[in-house]
PDB file with SEQRES, HELIX, SHEET and CRYST1 records, atoms N, CA, C and O in Angstrom:
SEQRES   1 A   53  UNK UNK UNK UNK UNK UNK UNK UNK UNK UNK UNK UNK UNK          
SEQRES   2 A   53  UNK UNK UNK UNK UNK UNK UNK UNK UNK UNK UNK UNK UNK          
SEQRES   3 A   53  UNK UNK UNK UNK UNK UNK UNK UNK UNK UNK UNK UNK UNK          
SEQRES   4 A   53  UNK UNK UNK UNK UNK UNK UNK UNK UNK UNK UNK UNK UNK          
SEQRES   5 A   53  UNK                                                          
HELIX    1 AA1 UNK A    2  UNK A   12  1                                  11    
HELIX    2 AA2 UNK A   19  UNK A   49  1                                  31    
CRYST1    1.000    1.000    1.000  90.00  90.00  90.00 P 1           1          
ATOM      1  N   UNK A   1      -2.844  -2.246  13.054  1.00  0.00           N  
ATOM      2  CA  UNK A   1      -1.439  -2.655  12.931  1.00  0.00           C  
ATOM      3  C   UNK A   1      -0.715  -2.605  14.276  1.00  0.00           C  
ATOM      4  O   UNK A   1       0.383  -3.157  14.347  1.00  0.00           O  
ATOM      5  N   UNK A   2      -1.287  -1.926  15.473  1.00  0.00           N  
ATOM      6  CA  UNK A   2      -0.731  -2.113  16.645  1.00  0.00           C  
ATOM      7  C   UNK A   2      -0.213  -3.052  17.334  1.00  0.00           C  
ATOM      8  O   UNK A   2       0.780  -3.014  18.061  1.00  0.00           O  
ATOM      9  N   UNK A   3      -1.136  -4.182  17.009  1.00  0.00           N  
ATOM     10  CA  UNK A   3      -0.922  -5.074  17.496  1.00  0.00           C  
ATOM     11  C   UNK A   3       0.292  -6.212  17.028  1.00  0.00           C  
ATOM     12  O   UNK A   3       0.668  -7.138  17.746  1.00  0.00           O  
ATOM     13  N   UNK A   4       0.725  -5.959  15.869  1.00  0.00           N  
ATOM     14  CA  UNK A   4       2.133  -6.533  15.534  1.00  0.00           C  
ATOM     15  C   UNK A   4       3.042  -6.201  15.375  1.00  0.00           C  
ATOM     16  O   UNK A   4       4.013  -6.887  15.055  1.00  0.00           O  
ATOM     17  N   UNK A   5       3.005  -4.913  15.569  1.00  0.00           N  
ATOM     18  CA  UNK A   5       3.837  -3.596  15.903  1.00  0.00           C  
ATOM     19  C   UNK A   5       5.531  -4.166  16.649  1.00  0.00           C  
ATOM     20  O   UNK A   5       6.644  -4.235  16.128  1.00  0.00           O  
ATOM     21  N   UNK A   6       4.911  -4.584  18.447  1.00  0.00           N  
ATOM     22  CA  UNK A   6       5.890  -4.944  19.087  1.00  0.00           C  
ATOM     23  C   UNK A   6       6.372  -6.264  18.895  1.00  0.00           C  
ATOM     24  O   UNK A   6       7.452  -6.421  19.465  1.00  0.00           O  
ATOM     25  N   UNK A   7       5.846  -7.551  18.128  1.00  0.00           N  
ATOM     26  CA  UNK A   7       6.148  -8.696  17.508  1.00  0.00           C  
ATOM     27  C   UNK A   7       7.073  -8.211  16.818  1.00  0.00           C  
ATOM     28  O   UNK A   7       8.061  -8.203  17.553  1.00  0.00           O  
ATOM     29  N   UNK A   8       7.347  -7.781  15.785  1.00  0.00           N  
ATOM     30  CA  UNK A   8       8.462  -7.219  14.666  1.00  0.00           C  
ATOM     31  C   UNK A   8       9.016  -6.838  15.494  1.00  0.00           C  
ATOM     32  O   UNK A   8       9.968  -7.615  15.567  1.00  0.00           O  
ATOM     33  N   UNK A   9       9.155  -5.877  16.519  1.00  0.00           N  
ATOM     34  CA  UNK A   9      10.370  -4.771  16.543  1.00  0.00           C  
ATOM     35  C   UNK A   9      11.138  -5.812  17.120  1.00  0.00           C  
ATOM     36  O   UNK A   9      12.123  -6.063  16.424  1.00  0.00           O  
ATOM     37  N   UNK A  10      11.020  -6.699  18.420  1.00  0.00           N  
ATOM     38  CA  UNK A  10      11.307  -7.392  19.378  1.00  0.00           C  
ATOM     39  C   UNK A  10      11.798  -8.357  18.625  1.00  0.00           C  
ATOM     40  O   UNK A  10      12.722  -8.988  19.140  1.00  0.00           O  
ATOM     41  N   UNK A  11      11.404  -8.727  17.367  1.00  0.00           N  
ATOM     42  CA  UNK A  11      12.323  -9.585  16.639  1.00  0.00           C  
ATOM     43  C   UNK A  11      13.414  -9.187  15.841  1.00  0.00           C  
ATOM     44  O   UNK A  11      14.399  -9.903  15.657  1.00  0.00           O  
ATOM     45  N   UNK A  12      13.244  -7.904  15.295  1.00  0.00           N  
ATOM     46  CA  UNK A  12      14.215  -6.883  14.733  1.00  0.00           C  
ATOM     47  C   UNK A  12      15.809  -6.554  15.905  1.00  0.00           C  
ATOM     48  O   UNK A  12      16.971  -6.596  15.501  1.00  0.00           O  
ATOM     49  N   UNK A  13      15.382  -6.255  17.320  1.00  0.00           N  
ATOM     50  CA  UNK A  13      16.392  -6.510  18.016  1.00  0.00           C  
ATOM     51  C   UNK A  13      16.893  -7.652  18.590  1.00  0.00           C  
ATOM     52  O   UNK A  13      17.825  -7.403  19.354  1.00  0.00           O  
ATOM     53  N   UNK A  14      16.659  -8.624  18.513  1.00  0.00           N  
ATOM     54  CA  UNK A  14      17.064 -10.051  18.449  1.00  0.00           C  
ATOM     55  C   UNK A  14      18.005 -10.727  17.015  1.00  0.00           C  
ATOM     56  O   UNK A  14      17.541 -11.450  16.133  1.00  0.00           O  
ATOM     57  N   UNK A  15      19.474 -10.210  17.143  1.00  0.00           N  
ATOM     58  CA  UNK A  15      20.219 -10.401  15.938  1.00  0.00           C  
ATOM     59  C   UNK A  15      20.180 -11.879  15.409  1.00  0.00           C  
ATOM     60  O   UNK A  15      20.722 -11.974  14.307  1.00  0.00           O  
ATOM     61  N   UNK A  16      19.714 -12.978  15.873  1.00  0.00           N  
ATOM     62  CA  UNK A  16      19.777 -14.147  16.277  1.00  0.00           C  
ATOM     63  C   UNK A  16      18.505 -14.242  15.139  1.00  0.00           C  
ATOM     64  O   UNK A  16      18.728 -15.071  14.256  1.00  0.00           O  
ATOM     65  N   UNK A  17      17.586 -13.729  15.061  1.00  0.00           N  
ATOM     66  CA  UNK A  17      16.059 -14.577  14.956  1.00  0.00           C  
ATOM     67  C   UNK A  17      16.203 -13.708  13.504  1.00  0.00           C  
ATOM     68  O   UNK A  17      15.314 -12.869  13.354  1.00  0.00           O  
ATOM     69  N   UNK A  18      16.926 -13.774  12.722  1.00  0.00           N  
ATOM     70  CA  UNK A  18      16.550 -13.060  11.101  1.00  0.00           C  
ATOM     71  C   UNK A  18      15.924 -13.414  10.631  1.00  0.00           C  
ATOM     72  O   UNK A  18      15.328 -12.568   9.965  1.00  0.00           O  
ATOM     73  N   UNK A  19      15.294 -15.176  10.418  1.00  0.00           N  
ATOM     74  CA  UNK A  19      14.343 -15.611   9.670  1.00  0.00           C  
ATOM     75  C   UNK A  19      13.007 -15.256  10.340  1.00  0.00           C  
ATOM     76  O   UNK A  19      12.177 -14.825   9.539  1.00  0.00           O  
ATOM     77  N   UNK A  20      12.542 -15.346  11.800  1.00  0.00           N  
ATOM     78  CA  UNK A  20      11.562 -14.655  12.108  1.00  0.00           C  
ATOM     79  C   UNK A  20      11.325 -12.754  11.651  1.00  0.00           C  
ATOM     80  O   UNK A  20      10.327 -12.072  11.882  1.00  0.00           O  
ATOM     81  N   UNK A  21      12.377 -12.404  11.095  1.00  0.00           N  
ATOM     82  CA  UNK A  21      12.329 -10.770  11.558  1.00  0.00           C  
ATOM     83  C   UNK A  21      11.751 -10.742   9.576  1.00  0.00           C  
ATOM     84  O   UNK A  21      10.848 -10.071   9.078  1.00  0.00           O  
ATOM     85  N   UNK A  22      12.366 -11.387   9.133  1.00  0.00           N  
ATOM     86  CA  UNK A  22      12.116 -11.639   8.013  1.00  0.00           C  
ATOM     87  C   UNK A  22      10.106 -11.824   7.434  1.00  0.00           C  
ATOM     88  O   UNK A  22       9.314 -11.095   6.837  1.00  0.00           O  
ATOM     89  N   UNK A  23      10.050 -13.238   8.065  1.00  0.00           N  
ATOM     90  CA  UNK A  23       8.628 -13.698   7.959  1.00  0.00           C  
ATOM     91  C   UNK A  23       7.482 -12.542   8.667  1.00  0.00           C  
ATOM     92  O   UNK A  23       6.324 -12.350   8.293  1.00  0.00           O  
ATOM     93  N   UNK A  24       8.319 -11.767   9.956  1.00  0.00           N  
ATOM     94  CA  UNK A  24       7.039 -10.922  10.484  1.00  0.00           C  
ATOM     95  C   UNK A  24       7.273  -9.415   9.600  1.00  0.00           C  
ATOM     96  O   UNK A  24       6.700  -8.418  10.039  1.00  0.00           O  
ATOM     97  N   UNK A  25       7.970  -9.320   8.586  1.00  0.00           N  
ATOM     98  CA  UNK A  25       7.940  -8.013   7.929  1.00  0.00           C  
ATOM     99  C   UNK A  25       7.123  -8.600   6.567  1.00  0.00           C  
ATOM    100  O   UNK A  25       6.340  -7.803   6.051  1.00  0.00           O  
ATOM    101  N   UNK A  26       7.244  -9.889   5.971  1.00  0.00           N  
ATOM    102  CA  UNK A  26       6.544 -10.233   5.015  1.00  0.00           C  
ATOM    103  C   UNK A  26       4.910 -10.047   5.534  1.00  0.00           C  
ATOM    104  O   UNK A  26       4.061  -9.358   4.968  1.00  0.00           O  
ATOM    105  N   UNK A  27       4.770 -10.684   6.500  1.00  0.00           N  
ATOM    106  CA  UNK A  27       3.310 -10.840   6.948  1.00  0.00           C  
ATOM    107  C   UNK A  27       2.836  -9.463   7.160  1.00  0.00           C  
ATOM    108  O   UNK A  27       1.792  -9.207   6.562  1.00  0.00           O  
ATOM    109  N   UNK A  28       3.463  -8.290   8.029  1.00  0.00           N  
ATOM    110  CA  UNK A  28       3.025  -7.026   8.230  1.00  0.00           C  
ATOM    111  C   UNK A  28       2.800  -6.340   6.360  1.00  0.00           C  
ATOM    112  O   UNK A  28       2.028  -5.418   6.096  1.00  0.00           O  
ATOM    113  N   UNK A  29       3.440  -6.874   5.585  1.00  0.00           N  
ATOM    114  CA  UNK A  29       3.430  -6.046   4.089  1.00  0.00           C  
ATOM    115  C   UNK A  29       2.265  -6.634   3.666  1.00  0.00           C  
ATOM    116  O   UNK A  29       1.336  -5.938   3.256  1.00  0.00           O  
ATOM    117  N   UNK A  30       2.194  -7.916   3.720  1.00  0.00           N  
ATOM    118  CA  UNK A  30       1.264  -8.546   3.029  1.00  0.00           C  
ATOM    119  C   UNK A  30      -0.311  -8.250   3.439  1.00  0.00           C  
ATOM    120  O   UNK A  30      -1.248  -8.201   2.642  1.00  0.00           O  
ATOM    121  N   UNK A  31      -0.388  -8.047   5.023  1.00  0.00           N  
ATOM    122  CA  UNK A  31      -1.625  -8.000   5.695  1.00  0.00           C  
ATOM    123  C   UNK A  31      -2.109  -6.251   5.536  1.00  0.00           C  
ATOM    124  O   UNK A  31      -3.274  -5.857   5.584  1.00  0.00           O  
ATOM    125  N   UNK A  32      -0.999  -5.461   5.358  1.00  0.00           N  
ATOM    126  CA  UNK A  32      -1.214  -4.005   4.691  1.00  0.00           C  
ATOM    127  C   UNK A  32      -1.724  -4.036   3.378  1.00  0.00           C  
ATOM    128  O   UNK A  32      -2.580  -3.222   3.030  1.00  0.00           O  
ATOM    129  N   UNK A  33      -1.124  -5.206   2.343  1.00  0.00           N  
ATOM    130  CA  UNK A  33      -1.843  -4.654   1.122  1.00  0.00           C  
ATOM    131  C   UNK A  33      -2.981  -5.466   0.920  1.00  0.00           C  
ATOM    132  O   UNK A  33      -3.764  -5.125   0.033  1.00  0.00           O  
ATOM    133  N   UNK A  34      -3.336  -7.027   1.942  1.00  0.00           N  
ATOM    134  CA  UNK A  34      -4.857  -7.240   2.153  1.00  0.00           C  
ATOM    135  C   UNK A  34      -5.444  -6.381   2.618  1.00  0.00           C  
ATOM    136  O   UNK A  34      -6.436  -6.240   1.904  1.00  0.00           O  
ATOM    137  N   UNK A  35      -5.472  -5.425   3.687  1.00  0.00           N  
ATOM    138  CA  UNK A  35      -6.433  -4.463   3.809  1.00  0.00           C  
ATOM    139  C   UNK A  35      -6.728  -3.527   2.885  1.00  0.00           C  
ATOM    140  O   UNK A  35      -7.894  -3.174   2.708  1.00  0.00           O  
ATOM    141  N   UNK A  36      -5.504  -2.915   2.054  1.00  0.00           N  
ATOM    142  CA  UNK A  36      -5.613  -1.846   1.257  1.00  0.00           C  
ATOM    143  C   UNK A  36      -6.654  -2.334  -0.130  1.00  0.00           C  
ATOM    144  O   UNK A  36      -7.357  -1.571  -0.793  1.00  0.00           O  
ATOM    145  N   UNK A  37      -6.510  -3.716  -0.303  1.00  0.00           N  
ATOM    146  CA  UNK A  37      -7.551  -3.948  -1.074  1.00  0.00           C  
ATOM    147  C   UNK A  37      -8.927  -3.999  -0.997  1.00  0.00           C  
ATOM    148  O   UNK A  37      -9.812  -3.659  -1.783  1.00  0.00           O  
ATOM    149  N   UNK A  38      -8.938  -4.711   0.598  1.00  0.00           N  
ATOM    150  CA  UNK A  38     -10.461  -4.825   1.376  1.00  0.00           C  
ATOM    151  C   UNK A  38     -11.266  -3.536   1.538  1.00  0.00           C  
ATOM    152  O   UNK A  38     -12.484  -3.444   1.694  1.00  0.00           O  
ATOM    153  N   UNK A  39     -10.260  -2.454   1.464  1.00  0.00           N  
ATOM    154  CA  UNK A  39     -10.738  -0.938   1.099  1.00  0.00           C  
ATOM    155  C   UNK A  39     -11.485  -0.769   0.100  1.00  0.00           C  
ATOM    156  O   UNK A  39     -12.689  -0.566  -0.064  1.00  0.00           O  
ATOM    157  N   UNK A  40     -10.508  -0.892  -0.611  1.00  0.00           N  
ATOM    158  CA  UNK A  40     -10.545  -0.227  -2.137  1.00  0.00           C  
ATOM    159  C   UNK A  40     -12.011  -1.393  -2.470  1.00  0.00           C  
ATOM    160  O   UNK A  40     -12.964  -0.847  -3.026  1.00  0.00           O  
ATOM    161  N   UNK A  41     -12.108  -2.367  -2.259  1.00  0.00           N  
ATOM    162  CA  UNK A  41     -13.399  -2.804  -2.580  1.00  0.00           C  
ATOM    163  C   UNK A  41     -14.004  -2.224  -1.930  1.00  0.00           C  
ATOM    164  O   UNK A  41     -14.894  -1.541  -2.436  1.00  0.00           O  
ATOM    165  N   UNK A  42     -13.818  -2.222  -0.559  1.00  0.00           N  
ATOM    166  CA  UNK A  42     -15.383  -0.794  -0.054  1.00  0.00           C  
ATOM    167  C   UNK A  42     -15.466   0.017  -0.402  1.00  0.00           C  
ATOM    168  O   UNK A  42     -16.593   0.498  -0.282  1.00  0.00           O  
ATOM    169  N   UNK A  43     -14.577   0.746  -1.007  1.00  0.00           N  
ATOM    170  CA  UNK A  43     -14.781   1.957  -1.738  1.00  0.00           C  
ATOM    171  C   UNK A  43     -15.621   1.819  -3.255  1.00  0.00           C  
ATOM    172  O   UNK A  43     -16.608   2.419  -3.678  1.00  0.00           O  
ATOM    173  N   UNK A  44     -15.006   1.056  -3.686  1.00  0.00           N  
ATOM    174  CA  UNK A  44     -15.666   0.713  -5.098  1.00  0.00           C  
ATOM    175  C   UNK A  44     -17.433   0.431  -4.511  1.00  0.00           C  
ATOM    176  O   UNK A  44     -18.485   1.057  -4.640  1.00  0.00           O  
ATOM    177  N   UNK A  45     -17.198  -0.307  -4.122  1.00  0.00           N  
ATOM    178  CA  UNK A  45     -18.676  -0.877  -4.472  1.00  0.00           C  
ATOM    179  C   UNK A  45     -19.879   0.527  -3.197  1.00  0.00           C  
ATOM    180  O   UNK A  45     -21.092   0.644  -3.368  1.00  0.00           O  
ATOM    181  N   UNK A  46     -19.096   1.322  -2.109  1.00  0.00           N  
ATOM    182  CA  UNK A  46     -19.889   2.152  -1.991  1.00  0.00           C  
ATOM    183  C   UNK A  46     -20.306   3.085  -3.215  1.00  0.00           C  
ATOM    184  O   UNK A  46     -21.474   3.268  -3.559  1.00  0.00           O  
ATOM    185  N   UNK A  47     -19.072   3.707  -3.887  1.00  0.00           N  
ATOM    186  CA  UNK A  47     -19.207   4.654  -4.825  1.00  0.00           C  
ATOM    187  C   UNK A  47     -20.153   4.468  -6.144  1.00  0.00           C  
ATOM    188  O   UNK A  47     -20.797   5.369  -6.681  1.00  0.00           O  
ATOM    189  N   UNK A  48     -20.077   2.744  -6.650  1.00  0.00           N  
ATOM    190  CA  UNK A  48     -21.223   2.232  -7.113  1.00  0.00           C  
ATOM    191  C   UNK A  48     -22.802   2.474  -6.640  1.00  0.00           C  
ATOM    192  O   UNK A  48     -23.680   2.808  -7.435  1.00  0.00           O  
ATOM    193  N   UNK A  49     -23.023   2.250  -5.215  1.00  0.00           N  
ATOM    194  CA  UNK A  49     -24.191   2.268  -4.972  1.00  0.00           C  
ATOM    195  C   UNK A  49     -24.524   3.723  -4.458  1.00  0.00           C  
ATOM    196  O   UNK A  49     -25.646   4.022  -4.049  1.00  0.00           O  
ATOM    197  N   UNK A  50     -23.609   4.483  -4.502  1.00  0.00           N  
ATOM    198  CA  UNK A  50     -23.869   5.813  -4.457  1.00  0.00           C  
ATOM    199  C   UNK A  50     -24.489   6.657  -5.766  1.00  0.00           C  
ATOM    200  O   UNK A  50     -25.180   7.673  -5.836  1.00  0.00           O  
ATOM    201  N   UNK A  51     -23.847   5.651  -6.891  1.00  0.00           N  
ATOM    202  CA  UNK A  51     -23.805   6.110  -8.342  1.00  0.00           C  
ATOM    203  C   UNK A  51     -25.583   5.477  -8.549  1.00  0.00           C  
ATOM    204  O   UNK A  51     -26.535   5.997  -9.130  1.00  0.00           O  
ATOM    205  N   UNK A  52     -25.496   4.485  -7.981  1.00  0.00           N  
ATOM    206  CA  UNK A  52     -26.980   4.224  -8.860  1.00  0.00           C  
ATOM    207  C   UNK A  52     -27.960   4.634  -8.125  1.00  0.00           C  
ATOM    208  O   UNK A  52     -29.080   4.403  -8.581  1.00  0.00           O  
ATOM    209  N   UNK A  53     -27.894   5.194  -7.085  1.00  0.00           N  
ATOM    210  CA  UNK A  53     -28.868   5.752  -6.106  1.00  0.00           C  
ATOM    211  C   UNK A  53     -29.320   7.337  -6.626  1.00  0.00           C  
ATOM    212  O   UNK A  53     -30.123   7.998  -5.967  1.00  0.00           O  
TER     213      UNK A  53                                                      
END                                                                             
């Protein structure tokens, strides 16, 4: 997440750019709960092959 870190903020102090500050907080939420899923499937399917092992 570092890396979009200073994209947001830099748009957050730019009173001007709300629809960007907007779109880069959607994208930072959205790309948090794609990973949190991309997890949770690694998790699942390790704990599966842990289970049948």
């Amino acid at each position: 997440m570092q890396v979009f870190s200073p994209k947001i903020s830099t748009s957050i102090t730019q009173s001007g750019s709300s629809n960007e500050t907007l779109f880069g907080m959607i994208f930072a939420i959205s790309f948090i709960i794609w990973l949190d899923g991309r997890f949770e499937f690694l998790f699942s399917t390790v704990i599966r092959y842990e289970s049948f092992s």
